[in-house]
BAKEVO-801464 format. One record per residue (C-alpha): x, y, z; residue in one letter; residue number from 1. Coordinates in pm, 1 decimal. Example, Ala and Ser with C-alpha at 12.3 -4.5 7.8 and 13.67 -1.06 7.14 Angstrom:
<pts>
<pt u="1230.0" v="-450.0" w="780.0" res="A" n="1"/>
<pt u="1367.0" v="-106.0" w="714.0" res="S" n="2"/>
</pts>
This chain:
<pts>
<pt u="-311.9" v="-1004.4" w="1095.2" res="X" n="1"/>
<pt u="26.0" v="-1105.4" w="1020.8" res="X" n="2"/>
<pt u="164.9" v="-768.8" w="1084.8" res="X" n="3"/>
<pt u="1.9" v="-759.3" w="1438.0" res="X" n="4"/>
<pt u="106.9" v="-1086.7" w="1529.9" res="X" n="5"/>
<pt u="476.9" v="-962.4" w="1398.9" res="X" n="6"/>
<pt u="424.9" v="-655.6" w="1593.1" res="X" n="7"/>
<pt u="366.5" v="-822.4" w="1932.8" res="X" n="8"/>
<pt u="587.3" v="-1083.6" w="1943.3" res="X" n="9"/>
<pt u="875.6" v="-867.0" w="1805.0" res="X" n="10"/>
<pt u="766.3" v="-545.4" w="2018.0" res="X" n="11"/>
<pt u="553.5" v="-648.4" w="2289.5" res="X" n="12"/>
<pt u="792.1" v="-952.7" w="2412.4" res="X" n="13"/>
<pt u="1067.4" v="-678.0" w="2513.1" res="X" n="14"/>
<pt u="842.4" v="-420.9" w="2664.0" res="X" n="15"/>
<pt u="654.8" v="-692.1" w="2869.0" res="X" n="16"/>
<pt u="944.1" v="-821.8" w="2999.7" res="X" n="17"/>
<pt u="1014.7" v="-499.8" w="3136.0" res="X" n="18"/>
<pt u="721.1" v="-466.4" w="3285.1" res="X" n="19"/>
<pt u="648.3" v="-820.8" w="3370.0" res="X" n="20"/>
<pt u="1052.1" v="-846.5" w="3579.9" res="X" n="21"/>
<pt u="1092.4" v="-480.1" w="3683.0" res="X" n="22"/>
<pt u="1341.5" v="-347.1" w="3413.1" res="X" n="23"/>
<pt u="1505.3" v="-654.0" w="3359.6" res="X" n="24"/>
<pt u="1491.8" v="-840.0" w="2996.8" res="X" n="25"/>
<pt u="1532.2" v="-1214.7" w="3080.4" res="X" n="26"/>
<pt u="1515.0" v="-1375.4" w="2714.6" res="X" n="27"/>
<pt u="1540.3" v="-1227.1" w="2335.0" res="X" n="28"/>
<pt u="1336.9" v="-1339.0" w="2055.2" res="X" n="29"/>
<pt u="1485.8" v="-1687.4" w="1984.1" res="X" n="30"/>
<pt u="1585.2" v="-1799.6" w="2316.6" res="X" n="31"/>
<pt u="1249.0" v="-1951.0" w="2414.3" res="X" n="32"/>
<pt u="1283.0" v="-2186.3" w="2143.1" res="X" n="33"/>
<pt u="1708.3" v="-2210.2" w="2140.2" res="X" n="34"/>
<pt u="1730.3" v="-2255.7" w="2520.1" res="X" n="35"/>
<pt u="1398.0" v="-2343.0" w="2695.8" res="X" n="36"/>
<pt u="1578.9" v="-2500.5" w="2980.5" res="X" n="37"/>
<pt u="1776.9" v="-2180.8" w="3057.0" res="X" n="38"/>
<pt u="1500.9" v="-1978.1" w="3022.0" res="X" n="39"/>
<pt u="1240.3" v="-2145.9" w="3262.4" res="X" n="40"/>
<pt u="1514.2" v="-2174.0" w="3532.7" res="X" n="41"/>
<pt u="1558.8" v="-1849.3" w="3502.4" res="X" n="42"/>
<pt u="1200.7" v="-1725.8" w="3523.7" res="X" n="43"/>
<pt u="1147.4" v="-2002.9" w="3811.9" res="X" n="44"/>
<pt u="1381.0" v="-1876.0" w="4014.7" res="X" n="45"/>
<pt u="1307.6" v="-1491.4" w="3962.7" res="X" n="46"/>
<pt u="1173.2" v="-1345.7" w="4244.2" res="X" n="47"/>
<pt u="971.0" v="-1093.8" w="4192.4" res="X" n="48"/>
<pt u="667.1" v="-1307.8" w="4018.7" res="X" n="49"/>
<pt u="541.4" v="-1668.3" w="4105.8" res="X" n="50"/>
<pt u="726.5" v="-1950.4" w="3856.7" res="X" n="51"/>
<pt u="340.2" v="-2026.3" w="3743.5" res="X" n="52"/>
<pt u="287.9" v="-1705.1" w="3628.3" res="X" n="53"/>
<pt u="642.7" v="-1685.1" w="3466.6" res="X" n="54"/>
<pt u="606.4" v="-2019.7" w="3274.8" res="X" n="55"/>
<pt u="252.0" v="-1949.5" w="3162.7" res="X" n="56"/>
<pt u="370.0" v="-1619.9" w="3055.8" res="X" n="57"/>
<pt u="664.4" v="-1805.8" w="2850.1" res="X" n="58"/>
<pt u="418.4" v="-2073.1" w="2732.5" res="X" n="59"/>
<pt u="174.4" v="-1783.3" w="2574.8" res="X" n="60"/>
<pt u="485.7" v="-1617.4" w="2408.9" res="X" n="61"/>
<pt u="586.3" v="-1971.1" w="2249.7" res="X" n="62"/>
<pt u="194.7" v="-2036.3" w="2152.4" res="X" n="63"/>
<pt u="224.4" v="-1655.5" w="1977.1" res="X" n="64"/>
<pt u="591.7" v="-1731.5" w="1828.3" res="X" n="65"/>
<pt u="452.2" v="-2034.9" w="1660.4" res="X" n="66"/>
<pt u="132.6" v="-1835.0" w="1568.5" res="X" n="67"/>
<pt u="329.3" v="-1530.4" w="1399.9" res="X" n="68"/>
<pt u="518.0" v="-1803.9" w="1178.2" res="X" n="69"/>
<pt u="233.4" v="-1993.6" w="1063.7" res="X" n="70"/>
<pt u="40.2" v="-1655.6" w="1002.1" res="X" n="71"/>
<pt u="385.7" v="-1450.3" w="865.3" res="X" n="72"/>
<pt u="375.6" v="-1808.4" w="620.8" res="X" n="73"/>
<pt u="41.1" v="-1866.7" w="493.1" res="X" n="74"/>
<pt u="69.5" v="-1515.9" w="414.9" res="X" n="75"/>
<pt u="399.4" v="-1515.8" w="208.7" res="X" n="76"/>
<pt u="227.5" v="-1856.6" w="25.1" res="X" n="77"/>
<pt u="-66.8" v="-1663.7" w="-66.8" res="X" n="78"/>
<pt u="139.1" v="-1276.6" w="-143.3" res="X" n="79"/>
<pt u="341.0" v="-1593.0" w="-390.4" res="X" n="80"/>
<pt u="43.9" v="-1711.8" w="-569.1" res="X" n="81"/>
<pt u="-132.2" v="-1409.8" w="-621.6" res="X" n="82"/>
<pt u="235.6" v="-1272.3" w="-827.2" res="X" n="83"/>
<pt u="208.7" v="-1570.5" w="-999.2" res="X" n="84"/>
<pt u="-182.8" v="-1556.1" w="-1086.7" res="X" n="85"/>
<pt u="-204.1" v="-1940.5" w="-1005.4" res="X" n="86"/>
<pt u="-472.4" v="-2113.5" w="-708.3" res="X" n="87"/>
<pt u="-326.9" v="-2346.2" w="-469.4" res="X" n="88"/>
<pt u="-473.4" v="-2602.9" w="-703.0" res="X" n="89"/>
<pt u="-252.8" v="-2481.0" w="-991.2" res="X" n="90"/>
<pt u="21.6" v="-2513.8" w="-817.7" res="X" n="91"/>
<pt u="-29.6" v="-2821.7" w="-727.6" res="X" n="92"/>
<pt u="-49.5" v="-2953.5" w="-1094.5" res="X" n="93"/>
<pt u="267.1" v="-2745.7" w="-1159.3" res="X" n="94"/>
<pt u="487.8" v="-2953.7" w="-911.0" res="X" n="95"/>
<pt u="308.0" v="-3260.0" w="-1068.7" res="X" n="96"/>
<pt u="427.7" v="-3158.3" w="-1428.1" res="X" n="97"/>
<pt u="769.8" v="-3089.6" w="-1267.7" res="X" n="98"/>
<pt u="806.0" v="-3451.3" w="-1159.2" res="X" n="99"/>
<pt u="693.6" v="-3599.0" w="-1453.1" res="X" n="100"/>
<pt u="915.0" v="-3423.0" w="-1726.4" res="X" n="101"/>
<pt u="698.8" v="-3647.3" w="-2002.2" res="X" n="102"/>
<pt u="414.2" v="-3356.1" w="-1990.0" res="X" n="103"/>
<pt u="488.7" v="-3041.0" w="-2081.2" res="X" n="104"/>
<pt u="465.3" v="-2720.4" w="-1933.1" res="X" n="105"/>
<pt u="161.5" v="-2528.8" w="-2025.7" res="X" n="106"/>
<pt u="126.7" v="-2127.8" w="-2040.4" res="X" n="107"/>
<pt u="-80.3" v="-2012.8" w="-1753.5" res="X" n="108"/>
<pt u="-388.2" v="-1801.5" w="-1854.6" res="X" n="109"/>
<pt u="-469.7" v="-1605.1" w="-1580.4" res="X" n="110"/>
<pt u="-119.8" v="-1451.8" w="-1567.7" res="X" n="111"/>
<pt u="-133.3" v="-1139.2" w="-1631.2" res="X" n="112"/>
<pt u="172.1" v="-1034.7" w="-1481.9" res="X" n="113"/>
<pt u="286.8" v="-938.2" w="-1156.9" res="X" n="114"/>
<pt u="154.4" v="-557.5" w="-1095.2" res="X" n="115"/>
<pt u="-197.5" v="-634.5" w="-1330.0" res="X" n="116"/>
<pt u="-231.0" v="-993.5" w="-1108.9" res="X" n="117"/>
<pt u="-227.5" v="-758.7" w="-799.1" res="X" n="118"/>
<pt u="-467.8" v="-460.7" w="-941.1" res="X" n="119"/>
<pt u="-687.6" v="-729.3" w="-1050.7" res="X" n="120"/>
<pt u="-690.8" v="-926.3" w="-756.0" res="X" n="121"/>
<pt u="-792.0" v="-630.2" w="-567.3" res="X" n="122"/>
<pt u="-984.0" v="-463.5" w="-788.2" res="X" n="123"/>
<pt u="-791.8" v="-146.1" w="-823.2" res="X" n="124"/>
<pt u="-681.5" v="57.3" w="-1095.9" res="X" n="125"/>
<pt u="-373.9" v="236.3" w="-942.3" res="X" n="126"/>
<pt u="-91.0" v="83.5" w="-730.0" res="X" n="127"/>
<pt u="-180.1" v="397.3" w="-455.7" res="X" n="128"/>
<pt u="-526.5" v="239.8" w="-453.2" res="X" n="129"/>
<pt u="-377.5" v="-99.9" w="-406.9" res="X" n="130"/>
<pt u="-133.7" v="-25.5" w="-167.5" res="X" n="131"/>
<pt u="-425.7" v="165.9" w="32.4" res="X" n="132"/>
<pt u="-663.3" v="-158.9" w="23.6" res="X" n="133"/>
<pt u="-382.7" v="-323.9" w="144.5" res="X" n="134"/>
<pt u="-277.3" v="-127.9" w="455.1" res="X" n="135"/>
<pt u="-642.3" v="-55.9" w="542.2" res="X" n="136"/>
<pt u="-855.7" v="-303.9" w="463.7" res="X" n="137"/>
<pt u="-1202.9" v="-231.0" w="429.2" res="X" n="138"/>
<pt u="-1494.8" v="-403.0" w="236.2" res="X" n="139"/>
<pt u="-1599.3" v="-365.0" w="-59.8" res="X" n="140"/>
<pt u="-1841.8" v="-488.9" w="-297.9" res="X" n="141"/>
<pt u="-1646.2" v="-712.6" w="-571.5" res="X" n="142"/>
<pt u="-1722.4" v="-634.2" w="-961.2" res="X" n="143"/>
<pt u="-1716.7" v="-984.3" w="-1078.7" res="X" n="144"/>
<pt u="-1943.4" v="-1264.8" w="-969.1" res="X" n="145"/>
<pt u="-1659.4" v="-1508.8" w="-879.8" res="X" n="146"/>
<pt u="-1732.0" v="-1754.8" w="-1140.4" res="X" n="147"/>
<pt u="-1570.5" v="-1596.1" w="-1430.1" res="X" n="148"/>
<pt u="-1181.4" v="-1412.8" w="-1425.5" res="X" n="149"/>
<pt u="-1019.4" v="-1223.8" w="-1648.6" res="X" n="150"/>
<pt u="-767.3" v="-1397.5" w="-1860.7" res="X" n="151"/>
<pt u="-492.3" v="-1313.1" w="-2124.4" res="X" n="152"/>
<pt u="-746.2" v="-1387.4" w="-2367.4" res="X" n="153"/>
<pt u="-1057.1" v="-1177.8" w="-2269.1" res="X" n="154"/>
<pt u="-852.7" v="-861.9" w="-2100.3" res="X" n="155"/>
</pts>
């Protein structure tokens, strides 16, 4: 999802501006959010489309701007604590522990390293297999029940 919503606000912004002002390319990437004055003059007084039309248009490429970074985010958060074989909650303790040098920091079990926190995540064997459930996702049925994980003690 994140690389569609990259894809089509990168991509599709350019290439509907052509279509969308007759060969013309009004705004780049940032501009919408670096000069939003400029750029709904500019579409208001274009002639070839009403300025409704051209500031909806500009308000639905904000609304998927904002959308791609929340989505390009939460993705990057989760890509981060899947490396480091840690839940949300973990983390959470971690910054904790950081503030409050008097507790020490404990060795997480469930880190099994970087490439075997992936594989096992995804319940692969080989990175090719990973790297193909990642691309294409597809279902599949999971081998554990969800209630027990594999640790550095019980590989």
């Amino acid at each position: 999802m994140a690389m569609i919503a990259a894809y089509a606000t990168i991509v599709g912004q350019q290439e509907f501006q052509l279509v969308m002002f007759h060969d013309q390319i009004l705004f780049r990437l940032c501009d919408p959010i670096l000069r939003p004055y400029d750029i709904t003059m500019a579409i208001i007084e274009h002639e070839t489309i009403g300025p409704i039309t051209g500031v909806l248009t500009l308000f639905l490429f904000l609304a998927n701007l904002v959308a791609m970074g929340l989505v390009l985010t939460l993705t990057i958060w989760q890509m981060s604590l899947i490396t480091k074989g840690q839940t949300c909650v973990e983390e959470k303790i971690d910054r904790s522990i950081v503030i409050n040098p008097a507790q020490q920091k404990q060795e997480r079990p469930y880190d099994l390293g970087c490439k075997l926190n992936w594989t096992t995540f995804f319940e692969t064997n080989r990175i090719s297999a990973l790297l193909i459930r990642l691309l294409i996702p597809f279902p599949f049925r999971p081998t554990h029940d969800g209630t027990q994980w594999i640790s550095k003690y019980n590989k």
